[in-house]
C-alpha positions as MATLAB code, in Angstrom:
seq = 'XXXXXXXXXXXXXXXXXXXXXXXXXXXXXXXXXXXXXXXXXXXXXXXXXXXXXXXXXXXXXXXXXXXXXXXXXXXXXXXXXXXXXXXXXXXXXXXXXXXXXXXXXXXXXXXXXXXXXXXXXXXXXXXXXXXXXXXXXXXXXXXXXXXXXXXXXXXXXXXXXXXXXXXXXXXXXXXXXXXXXXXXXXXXXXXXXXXXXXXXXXXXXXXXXXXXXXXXXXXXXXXXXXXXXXXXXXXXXXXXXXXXXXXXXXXXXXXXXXXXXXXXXXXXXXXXXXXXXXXXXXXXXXXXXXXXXXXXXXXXXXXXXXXXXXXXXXXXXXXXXXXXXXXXXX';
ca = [
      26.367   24.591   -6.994;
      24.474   22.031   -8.738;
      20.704   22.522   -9.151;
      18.274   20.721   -8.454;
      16.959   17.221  -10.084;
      13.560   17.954   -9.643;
      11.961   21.247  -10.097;
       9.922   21.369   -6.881;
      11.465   22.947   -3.784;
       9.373   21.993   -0.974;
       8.876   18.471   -0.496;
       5.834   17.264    2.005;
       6.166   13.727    2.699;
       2.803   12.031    4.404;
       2.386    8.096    4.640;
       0.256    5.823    6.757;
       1.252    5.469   10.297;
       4.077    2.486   10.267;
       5.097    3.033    6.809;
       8.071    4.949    7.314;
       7.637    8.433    6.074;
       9.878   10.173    8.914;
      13.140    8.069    7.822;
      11.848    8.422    3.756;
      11.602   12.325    4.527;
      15.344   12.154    6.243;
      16.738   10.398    3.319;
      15.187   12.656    0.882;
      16.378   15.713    2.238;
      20.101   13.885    1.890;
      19.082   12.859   -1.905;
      18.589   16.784   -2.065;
      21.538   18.110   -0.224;
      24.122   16.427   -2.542;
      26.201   18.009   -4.868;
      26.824   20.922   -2.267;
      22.970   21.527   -1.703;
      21.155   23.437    0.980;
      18.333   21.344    2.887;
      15.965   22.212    5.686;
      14.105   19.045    7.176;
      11.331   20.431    9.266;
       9.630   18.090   11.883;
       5.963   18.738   12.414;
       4.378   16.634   15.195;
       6.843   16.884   18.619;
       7.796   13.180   18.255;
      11.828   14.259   17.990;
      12.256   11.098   15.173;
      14.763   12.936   12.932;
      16.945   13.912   15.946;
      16.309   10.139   17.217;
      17.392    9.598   13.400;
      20.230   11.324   13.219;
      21.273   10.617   16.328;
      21.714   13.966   17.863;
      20.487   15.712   20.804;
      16.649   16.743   20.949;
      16.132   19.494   17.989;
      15.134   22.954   19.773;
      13.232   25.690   18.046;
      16.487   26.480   15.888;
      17.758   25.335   12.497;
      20.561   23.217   13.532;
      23.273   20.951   11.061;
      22.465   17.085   11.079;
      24.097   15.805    8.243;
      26.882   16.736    5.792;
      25.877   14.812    2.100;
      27.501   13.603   -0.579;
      29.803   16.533   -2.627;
      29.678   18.778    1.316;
      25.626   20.056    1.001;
      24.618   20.370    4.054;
      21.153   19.369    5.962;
      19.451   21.245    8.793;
      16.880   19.855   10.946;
      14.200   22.331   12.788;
      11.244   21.156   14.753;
       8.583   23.254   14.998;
       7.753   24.428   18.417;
       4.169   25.942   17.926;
       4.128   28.744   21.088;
       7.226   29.802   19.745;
       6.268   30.199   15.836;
       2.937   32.068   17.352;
       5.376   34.356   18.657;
       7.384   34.813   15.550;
       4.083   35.167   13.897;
       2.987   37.966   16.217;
       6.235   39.977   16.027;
       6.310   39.555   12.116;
       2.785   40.671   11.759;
       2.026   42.965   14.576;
       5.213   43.351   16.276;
       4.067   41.476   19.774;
       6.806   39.330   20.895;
       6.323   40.934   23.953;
       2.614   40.371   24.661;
       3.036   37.210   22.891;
       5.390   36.230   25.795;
       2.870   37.301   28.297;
       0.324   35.243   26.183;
       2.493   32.199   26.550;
       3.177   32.833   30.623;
      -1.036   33.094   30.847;
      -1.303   29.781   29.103;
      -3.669   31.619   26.294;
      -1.403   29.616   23.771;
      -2.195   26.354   24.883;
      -6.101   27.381   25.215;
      -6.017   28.971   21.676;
      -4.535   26.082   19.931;
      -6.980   23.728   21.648;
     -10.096   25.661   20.583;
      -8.997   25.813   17.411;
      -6.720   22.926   16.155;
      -6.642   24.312   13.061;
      -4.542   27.470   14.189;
      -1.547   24.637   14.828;
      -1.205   23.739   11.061;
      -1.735   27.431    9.740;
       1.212   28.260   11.989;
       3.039   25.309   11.048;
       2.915   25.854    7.856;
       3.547   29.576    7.647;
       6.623   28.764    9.165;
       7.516   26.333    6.611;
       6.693   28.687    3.503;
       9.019   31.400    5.583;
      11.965   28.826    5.284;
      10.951   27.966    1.636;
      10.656   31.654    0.172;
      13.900   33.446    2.878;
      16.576   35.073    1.224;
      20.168   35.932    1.861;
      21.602   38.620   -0.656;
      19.614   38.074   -3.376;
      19.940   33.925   -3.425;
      17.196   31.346   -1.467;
      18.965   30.164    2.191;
      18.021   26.790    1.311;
      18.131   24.757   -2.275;
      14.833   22.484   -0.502;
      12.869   22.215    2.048;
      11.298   19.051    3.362;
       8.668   18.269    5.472;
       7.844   15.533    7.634;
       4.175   15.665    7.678;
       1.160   14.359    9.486;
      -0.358   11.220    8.529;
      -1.987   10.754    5.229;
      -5.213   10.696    7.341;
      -4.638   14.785    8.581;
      -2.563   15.996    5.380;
      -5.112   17.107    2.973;
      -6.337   19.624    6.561;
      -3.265   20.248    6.982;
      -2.074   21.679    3.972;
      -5.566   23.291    3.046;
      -6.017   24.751    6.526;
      -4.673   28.262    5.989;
      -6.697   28.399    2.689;
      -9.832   27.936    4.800;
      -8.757   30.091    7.537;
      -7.804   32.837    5.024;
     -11.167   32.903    3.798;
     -12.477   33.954    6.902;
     -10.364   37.074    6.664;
     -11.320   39.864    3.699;
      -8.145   41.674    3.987;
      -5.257   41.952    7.038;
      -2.419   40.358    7.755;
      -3.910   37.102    8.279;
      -5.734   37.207    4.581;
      -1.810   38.241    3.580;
      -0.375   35.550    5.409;
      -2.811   32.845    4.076;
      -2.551   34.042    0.160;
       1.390   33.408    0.567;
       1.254   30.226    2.204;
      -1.352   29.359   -0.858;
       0.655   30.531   -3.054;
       3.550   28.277   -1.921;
       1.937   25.036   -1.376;
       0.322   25.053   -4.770;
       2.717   26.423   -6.947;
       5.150   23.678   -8.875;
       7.597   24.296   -6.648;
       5.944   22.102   -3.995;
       5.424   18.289   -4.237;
       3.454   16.136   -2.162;
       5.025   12.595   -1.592;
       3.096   10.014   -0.299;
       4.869    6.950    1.694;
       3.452    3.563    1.630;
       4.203   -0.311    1.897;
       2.645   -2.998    0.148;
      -0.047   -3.900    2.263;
      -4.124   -3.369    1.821;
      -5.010   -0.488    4.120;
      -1.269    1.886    3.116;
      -2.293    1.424   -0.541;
      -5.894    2.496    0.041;
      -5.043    5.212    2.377;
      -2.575    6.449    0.128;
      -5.112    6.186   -3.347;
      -7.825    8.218   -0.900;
      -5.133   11.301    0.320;
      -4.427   11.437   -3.472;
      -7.909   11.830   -4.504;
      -8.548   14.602   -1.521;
      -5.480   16.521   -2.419;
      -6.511   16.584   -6.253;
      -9.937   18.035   -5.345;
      -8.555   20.593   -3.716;
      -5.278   21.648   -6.113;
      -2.437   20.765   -3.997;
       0.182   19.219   -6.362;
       1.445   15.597   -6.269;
       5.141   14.487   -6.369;
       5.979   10.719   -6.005;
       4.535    7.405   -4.214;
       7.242    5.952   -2.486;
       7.016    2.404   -1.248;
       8.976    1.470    1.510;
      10.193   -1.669    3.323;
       9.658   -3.321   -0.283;
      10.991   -7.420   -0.161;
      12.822   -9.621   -2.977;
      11.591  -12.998   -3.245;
      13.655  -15.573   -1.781;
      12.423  -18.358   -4.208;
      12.964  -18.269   -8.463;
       9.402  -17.389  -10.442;
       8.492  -20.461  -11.375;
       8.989  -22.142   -7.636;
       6.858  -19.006   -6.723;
       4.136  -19.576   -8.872;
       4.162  -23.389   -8.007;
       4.104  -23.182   -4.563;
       1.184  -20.374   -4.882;
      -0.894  -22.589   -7.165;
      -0.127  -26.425   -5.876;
       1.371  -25.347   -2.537;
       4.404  -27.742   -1.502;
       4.676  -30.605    1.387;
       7.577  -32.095    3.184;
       7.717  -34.860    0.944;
       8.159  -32.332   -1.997;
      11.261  -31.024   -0.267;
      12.996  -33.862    1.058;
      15.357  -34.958   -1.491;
      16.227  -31.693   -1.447;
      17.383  -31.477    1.988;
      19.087  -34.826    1.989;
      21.498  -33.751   -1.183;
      22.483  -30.825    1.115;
      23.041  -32.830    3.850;
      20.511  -31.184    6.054;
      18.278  -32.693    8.575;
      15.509  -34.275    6.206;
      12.826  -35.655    9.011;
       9.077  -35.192    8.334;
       8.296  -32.665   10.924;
      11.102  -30.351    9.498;
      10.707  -30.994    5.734;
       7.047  -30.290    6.651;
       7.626  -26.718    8.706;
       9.975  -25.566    5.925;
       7.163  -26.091    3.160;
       4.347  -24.365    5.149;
       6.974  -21.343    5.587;
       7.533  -21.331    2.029;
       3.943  -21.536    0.922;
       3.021  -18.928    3.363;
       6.237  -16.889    1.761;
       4.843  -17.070   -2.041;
       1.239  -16.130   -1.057;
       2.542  -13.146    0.775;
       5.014  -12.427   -1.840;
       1.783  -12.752   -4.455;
      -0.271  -10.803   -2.283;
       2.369   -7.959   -2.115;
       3.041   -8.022   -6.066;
      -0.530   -7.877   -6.956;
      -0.348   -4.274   -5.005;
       2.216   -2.758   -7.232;
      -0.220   -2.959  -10.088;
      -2.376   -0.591   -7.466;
       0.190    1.714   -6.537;
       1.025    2.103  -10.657;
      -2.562    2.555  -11.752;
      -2.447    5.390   -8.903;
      -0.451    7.378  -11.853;
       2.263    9.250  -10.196;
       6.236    8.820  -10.358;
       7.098    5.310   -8.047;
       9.705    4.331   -6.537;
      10.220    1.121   -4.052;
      12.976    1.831   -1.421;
      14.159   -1.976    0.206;
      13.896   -3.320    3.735;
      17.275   -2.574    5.171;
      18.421   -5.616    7.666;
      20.069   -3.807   10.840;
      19.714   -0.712   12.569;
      18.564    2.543   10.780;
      21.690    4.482   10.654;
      23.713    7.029    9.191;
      24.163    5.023    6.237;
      21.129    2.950    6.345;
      20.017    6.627    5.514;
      22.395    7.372    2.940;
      21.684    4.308    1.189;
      18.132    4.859    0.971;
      19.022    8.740   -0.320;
      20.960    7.212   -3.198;
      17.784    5.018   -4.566;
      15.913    8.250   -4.379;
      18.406   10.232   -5.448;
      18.261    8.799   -8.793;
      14.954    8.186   -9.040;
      14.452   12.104   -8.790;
      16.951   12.292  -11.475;
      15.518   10.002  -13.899;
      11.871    9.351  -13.478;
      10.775   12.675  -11.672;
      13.035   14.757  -14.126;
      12.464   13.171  -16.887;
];
C-alpha cells in the first residue's frame, strides 16, 4: 500500500454555504483512497448529500462502501447519527448502552442536545477522532479520514468545542475524552480545508474562519476554490472590453464574415453579454490575488457542465489528487 501524499490524516473540509464543500470533501476522500487506500467520509449535519452523491441509499449509523478508487482503495461513508454516538459514548465510558437506550425512549437525548448545542459537536467529533486513531492488529483501519463539516460560520465552535467543554471537567472520563479529541484535531495529522468560490462574501468568510482557527491552534491544510471559470474571450479582447466596453457596431463585421445574423438588436445583445462577461471575469481574477495573499496551499477545481456524477467526482479527485502530491507535499 502506497502512503499517503500528504502527511495529515484527518481532513475537515468547511466552506461557505453554496460553495461546494460536501462534493470537494467526496472527491477528496477519492484523491485519498487511490493507490489501494483506506478512506472514511463522515457526514456531519443529517442532510444525506454524500449518499445523494454517491447515489446510494440513505447512509445509516454504519460505515458502509461508496466508492471503489483508482488502484482498488476503497471509500466508506458514515453519517453521524448523534442519539446513537451518545450511546456509544455512554457504553465506552461508563458502560450504559442500556440506560442510554432508556434515555433515548424518554426523549432526554433530544432535551440534552437542545440545552446544550454544544454537546452535538463534542460527540461528533469524538466519534470522528475514534475512526481516526482505531486499530486492527497493530495497523490504522483507515489510511484518512474526511470530514464534511459545518459551515465556515460554525467550524472554528465546532472543532474547539470539546476543548472548552473539557475545561469544565478537572479529571474523568469526559476531561479524558476531551484531551484525546485535542490531541487529534491539533496534531499535524489533521488539516483544515477551507472551500470557496470567487465571489466577495466566500473569500471574506473564508480569510475570517482562517484567522479564528489560527487564534485558537487548529492547523490549516488547503483553500480550495471551486466552480472556478476560463475566460471565453483572449486577454487582450478581455482587457478591451473591460476598459472601452464594446457595441454592436464593434461586432458586426464580425458576425457577417461568419455568416451569422448581423442586425443591430443582436450585434448589440451579444456585446452587452460580453462586456458583462469580462467585468465578471475581472471581478473574479482580482479575487485570486485574495485567496493567495491568504497564504495557504490553493488549488482551483473547474465548473463541471452536467450532472455531478460518479465521474464528475473522480475528475475533480484527480485535480486534487495532484495538487496534494505536488504543492501540499512539497
Amino acid at each position: 500500500m502506497s502512503t499517503l501524499p500528504t502527511s495529515a490524516r484527518l481532513h475537515v473540509v468547511s466552506g461557505k454555504g453554496g460553495t461546494g464543500k460536501t462534493t470537494v470533501a467526496a472527491a477528496l476522500a477519492l484523491a485519498l483512497a487511490a493507490d489501494g487506500r483506506s478512506v472514511l467520509l463522515v457526514e456531519t449535519e443529517g442532510r444525506q448529500g454524500i449518499a445523494q452523491l454517491f447515489d446510494t441509499p440513505p447512509l445509516p449509523y454504519e460505515e458502509r462502501r461508496v466508492a471503489v478508487a483508482r488502484g482498488g482503495g476503497e471509500v466508506k461513508a458514515l453519517a453521524i447519527d448523534v442519539e446513537e454516538a451518545l450511546l456509544d459514548y455512554l457504553d465506552m465510558f461508563y458502560n450504559l448502552r442500556r440506560a442510554g437506550r432508556a434515555l433515548r425512549k424518554m426523549g432526554a437525548i433530544d432535551f440534552a442536545t437542545a440545552i446544550a448545542p454544544g454537546l452535538r459537536d463534542v460527540l461528533i467529533t469524538g466519534k470522528v477522532k475514534e475512526a481516526v486513531t482505531r486499530r486492527h492488529d497493530g495497523k490504522h483501519v483507515y489510511d484518512a479520514v474526511v470530514v464534511d463539516a459545518p459551515p465556515t460560520g460554525r467550524i472554528t465552535r465546532f472543532l474547539n468545542v470539546t476543548n472548552e467543554m473539557g475545561q469544565l471537567a478537572r479529571s474523568g472520563p469526559i476531561k479524558t475524552q476531551s484531551d484525546g479529541v485535542m490531541a487529534v484535531l491539533r496534531s499535524p495529522q489533521t488539516a483544515v480545508h477551507l472551500v470557496t468560490i470567487l465571489e466577495d462574501m466566500p473569500v471574506q468568510e473564508t480569510a475570517d474562519a482562517i484567522d479564528e482557527l489560527r487564534k485558537v491552534g487548529l492547523p490549516l491544510g488547503s483553500v480550495i476554490v471551486n466552480l472556478a471559470t476560463d475566460p471565453v474571450l483572449p486577454a487582450d479582447d478581455l482587457a478591451r472590453a473591460v476598459d472601452s466596453g464594446l457595441t454592436g457596431a464593434d461586432l458586426a463585421p464580425a458576425l457577417a464574415a461568419a455568416h451569422l445574423p448581423a442586425d443591430d438588436a443582436v450585434a448589440e445583445a451579444l456585446a452587452a453579454q460580453t462586456v458583462e462577461h469580462a467585468r465578471r471575469w475581472s471581478a473574479q481574477d482580482a479575487l485570486r490575488d485574495d485567496v493567495e495573499a491568504l497564504g495557504l496551499p490553493t488549488v482551483e477545481l473547474p465548473l463541471l457542465t452536467g450532472p455531478m456524477d460518479l465521474g464528475a467526482l473522480f475528475e475533480l479527485a484527480d485535480r486534487l489528487d495532484e495538487h496534494l502530491r505536488t504543492e501540499v507535499a512539497a
